[in-house]
N, C-alpha and C positions, 0 to 999 in steps of 0.2 A: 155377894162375895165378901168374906170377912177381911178386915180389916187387916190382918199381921200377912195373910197373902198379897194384898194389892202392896203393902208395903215391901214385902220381898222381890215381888216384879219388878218397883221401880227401883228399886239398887239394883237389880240384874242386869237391867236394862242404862242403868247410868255406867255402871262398869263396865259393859261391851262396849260405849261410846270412848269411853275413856281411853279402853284399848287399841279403838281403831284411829282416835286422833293425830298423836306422832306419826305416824304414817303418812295421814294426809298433809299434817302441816311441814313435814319435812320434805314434801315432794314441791312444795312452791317456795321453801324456805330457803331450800337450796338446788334452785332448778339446777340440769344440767347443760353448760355453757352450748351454746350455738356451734357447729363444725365447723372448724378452720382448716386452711389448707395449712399442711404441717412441710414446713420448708426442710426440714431436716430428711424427709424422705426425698426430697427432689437428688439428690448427689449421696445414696448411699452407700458403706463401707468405707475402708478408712483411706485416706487419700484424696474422696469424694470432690472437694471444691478444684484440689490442683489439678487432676484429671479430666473435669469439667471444663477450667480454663485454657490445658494446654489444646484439647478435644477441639474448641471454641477457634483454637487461635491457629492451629495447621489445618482444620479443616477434614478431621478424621471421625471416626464414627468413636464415640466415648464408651459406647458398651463393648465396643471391639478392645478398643485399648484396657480395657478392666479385665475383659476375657484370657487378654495375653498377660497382664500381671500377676494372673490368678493360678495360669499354668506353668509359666515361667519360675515363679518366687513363692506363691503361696502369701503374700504380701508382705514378703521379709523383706526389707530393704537391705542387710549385711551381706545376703547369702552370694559365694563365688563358687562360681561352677570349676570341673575341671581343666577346661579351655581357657579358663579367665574371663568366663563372662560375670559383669557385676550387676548387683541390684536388681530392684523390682522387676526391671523390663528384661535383665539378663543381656546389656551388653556390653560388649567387648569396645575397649578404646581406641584402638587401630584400626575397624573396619564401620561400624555403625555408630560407632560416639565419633570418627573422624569425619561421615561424610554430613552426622547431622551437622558440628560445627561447620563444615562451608557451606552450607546451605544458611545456617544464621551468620555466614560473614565473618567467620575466623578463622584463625590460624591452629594448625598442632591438633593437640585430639584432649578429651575430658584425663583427671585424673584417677586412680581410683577412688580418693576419699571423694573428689566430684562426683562418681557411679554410684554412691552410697546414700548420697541425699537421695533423700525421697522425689523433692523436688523438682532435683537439674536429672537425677535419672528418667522421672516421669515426663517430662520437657522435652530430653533429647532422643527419647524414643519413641514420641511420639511424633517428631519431628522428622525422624527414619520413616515411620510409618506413614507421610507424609510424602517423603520420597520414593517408597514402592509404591505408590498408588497416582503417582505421576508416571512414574514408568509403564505403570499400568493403567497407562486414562482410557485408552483404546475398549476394554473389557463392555461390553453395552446393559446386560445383566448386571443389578446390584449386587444379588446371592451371589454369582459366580465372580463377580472383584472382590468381594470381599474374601471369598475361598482365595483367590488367587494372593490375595496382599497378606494371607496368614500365612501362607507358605514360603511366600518370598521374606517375606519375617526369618523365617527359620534356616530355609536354604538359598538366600536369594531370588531375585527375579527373573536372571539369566539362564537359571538352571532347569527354573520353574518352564521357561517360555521354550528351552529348547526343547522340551518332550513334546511340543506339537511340529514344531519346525525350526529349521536353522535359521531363517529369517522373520526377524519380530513382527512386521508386518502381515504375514502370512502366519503365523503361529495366533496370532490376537485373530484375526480374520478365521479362524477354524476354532476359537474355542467363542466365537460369538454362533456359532452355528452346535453349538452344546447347551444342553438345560444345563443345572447345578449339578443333577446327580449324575449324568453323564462325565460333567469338567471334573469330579470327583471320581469315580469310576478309572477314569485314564490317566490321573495322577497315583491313583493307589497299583495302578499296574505300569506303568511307564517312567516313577519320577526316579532317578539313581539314587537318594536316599533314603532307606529302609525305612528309615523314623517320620519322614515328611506324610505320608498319612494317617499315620498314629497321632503326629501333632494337629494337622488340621482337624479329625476327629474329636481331640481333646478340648481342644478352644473354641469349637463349635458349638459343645454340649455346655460348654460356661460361657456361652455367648448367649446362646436358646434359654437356661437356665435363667440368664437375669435381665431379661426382657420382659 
């Protein structure tokens, strides 16, 4: 073989090395770090820690209560309904900001600029929801307490429990004898508020959704 040939192989051959070294040395040079667990996905969207805390602290399901801010406000904390419901959770101060204060032991009822924090509204409605789901301990199905604590969310508990029976006792003892889609079935035909399975529908699908 002559000479200026061998000599052109080995440039060829030194120059494809060449080309595939960056490659290899930046694949050890800058390996890619080991997986961590990424805390910021633990409590996401925005509100995520206080929602987590107050979830923690009444003893309520935290995707429930994301569920219901979601439908309720859209996560706007300013926003007032035409009833006067305020903030994220969309309550009123006279009925559900009154009864969570006596339940933490106060007097009088929240303010509006109080409904407006993020905070004291995420706090005291989840503290309501809290007390629907006392009212409601009887329910033995999780799905079907939790259908039931959505609605009483929206139209009460009393309202909710009269459409099986005038006596609580007997109305929780007949919807224990219901699956979910049943105890949903008889509220979408039987509750007196048009809207009340519209809403449980709604906050079901953004409940399902961020699971």
């Amino acid at each position: 073989m002559k000479p200026n040939i061998l000599y052109l192989m080995a440039a060829l051959l030194l120059a494809g090395c060449a080309k595939e070294t960056p490659v290899q040395t930046s694949r050890f040079l800058n390996p890619s770090p080991p997986p961590q667990r990424d805390t910021s996905l633990m409590h996401p969207g925005p509100y995520g820690d206080v929602i987590h805390q107050a979830a923690n602290t009444y003893g309520v399901d935290e995707t429930l209560v994301k569920a219901i801010i979601q439908v309720e406000s859209g996560y706007n904390p300013t926003v007032v309904s035409k009833s006067n419901a305020i903030g994220l959770m969309q309550l009123k101060a006279s009925t559900a900001g009154r009864d969570a204060y006596r339940m933490k032991g106060r007097y009088g009822q929240p303010t509006p600029r109080d409904l407006k924090d993020p905070a004291v509204n995420i706090d005291l409605g989840t503290a309501y929801l809290s007390i629907l789901q006392q009212q409601l301990a009887g329910i033995s199905n999780p799905e079907t307490r939790r259908y039931a604590t959505t609605l009483a969310y929206v139209n009460g508990a009393g309202a909710l429990l009269r459409t099986f029976a005038k006596d609580k006792t007997y109305a929780i003892a007949k919807i224990n004898l219901m699956t979910p889609a049943e105890f949903s079935q008889h509220v979408q035909k039987n509750h007196p508020a048009p809207q009340a399975p519209r809403y449980l529908w709604k906050v079901n699908n953004a409940y399902l959704a961020m699971r």
